[in-house]
C-alpha atoms as an extended CHARMM CRD file, in Angstrom:
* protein
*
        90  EXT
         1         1  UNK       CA            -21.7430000000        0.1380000000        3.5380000000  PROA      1               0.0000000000
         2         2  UNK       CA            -19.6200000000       -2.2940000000        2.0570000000  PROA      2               0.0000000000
         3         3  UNK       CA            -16.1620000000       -0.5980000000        3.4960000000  PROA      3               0.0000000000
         4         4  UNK       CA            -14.8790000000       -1.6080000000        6.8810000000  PROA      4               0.0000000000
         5         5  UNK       CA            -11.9520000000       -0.8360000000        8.7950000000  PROA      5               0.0000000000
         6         6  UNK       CA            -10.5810000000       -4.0840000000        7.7590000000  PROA      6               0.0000000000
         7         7  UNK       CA            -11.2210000000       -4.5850000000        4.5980000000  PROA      7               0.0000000000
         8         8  UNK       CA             -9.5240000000       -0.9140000000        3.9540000000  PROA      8               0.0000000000
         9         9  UNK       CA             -6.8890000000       -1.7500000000        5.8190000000  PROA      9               0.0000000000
        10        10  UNK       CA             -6.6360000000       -4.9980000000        3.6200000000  PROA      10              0.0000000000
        11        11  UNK       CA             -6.2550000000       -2.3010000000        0.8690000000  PROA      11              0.0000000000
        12        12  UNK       CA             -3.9060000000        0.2720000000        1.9860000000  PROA      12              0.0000000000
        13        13  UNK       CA             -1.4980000000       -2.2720000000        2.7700000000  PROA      13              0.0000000000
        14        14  UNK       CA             -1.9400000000       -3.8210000000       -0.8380000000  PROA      14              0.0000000000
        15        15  UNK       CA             -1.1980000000       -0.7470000000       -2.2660000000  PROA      15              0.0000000000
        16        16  UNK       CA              1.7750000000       -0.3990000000        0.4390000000  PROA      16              0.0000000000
        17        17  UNK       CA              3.3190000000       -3.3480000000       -0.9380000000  PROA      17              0.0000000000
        18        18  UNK       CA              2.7350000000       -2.9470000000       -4.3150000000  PROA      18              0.0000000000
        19        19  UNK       CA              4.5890000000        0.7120000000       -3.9970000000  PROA      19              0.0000000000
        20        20  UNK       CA              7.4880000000       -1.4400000000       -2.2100000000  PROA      20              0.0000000000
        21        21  UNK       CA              7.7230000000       -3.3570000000       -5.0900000000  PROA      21              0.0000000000
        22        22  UNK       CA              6.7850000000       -0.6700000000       -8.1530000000  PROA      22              0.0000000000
        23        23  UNK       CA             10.0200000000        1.0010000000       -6.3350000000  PROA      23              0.0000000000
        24        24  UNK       CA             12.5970000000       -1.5300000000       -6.1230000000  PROA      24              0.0000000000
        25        25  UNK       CA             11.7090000000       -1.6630000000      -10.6060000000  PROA      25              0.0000000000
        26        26  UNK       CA             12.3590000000        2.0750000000      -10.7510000000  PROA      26              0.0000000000
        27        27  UNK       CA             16.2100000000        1.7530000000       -8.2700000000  PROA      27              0.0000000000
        28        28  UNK       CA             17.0150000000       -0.7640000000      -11.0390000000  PROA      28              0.0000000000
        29        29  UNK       CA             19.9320000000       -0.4860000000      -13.3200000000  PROA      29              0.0000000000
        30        30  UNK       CA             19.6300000000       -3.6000000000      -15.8970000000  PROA      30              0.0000000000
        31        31  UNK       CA             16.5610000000       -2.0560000000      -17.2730000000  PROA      31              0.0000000000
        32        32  UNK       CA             15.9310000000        0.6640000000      -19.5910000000  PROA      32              0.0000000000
        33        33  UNK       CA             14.6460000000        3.8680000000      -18.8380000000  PROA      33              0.0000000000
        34        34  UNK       CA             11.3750000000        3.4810000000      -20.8400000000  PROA      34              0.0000000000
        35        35  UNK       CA             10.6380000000        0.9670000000      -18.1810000000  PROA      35              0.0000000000
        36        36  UNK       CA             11.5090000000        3.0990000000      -15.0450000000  PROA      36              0.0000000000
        37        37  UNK       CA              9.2930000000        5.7720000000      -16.5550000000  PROA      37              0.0000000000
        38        38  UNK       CA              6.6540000000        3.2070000000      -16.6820000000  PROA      38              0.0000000000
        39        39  UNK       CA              7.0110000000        2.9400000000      -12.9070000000  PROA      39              0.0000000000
        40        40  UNK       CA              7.3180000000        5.7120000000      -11.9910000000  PROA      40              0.0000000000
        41        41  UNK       CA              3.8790000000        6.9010000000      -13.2590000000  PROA      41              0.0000000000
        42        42  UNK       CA              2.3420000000        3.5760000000      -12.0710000000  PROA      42              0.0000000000
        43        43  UNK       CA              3.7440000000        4.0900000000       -8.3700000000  PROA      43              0.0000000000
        44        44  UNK       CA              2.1830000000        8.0180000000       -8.5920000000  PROA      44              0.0000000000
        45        45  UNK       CA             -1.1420000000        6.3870000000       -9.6230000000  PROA      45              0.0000000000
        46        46  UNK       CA             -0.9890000000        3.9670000000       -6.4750000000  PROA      46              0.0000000000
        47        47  UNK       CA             -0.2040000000        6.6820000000       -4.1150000000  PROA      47              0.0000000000
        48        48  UNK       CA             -3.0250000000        8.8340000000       -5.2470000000  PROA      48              0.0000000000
        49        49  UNK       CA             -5.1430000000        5.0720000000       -4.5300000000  PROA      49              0.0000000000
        50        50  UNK       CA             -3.1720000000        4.8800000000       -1.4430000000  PROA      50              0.0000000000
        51        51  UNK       CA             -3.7230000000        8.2700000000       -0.3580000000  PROA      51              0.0000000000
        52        52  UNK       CA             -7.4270000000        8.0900000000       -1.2910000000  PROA      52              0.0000000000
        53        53  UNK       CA             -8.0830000000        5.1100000000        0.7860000000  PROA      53              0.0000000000
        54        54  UNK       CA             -6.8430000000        6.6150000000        3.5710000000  PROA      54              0.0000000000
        55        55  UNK       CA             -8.6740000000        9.4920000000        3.6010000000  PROA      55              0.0000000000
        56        56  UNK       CA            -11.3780000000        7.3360000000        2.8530000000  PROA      56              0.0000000000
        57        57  UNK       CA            -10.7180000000        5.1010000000        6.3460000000  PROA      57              0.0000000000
        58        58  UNK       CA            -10.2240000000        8.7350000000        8.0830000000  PROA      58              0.0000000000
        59        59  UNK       CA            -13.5270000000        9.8100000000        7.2940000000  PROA      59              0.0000000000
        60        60  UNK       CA            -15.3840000000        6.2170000000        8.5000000000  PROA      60              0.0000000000
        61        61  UNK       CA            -13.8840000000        6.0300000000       11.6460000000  PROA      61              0.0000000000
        62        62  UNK       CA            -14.3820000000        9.8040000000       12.3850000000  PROA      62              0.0000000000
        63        63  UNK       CA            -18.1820000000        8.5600000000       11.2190000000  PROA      63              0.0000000000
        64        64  UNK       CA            -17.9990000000        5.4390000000       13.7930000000  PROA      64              0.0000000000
        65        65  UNK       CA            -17.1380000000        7.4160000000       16.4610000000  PROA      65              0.0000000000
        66        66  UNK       CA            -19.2770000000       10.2760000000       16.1180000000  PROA      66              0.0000000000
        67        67  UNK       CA            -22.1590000000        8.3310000000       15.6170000000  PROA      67              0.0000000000
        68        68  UNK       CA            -23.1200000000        8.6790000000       12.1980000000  PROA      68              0.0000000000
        69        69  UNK       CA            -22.2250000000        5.0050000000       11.2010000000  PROA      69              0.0000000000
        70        70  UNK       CA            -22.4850000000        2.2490000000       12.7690000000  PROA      70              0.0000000000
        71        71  UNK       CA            -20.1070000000       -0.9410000000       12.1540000000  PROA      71              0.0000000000
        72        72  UNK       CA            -21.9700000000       -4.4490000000       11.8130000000  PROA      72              0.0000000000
        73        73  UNK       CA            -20.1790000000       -8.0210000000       13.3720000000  PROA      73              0.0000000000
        74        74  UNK       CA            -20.8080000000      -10.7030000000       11.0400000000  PROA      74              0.0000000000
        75        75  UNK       CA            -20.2650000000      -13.9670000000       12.5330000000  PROA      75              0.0000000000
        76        76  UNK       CA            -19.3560000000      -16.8040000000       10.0130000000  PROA      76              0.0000000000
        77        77  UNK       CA            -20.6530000000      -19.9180000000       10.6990000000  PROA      77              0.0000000000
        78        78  UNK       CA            -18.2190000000      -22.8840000000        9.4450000000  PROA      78              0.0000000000
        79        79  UNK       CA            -19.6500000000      -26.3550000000        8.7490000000  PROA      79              0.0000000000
        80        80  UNK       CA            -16.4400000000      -28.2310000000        7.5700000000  PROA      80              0.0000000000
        81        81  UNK       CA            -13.8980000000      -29.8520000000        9.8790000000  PROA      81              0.0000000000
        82        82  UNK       CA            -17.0030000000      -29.9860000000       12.6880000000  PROA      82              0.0000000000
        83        83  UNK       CA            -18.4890000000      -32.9320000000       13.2330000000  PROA      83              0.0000000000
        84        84  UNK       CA            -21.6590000000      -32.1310000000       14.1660000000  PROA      84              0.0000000000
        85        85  UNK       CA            -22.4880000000      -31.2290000000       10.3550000000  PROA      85              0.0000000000
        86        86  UNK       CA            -21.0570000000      -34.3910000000        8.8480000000  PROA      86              0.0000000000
        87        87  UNK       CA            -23.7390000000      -35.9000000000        6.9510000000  PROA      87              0.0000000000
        88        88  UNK       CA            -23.6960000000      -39.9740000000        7.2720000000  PROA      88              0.0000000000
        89        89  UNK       CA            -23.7820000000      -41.9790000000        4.2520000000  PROA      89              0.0000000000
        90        90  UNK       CA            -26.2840000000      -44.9170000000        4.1800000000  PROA      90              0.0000000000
């Protein structure tokens, strides 16, 4: 499973911000109204994404905690900035 809590939170918020922002176009009054129509179906297209990942993070956690899945911890291993990787030149 590629989806984690994270990475759909990562998503949700996204979409969050991008509704902020599809908004503030739509409240504006120096545009014309072709382009505020243009928003406004954009922003109900991200709310439908919105809405779907959320259902989407509902139904993995309620599949973490009833057993069903379970969620791996991938560590990451860094080599740069750690000197006990630094190859010595010759």
């Amino acid at each position: 499973m590629a989806e984690t809590p994270g990475w759909l939170t990562d998503k949700i918020l996204v979409a969050e911000l991008k509704m902020v922002h599809t908004q503030e176009q739509i409240d504006r009054d120096d545009v014309r109204e072709s382009h505020r129509e243009l928003c406004r179906n954009r922003l109900q297209i991200l709310k439908m994404q919105r809405d779907d990942l959320i259902e989407e993070m509902s139904q993995l956690l309620e599949n973490v905690i009833s057993g069903k899945v379970k969620l791996n911890v991938y560590r990451q291993f860094k080599m740069y900035n750690d000197p006990r990787f630094k190859i010595q030149k010759k």
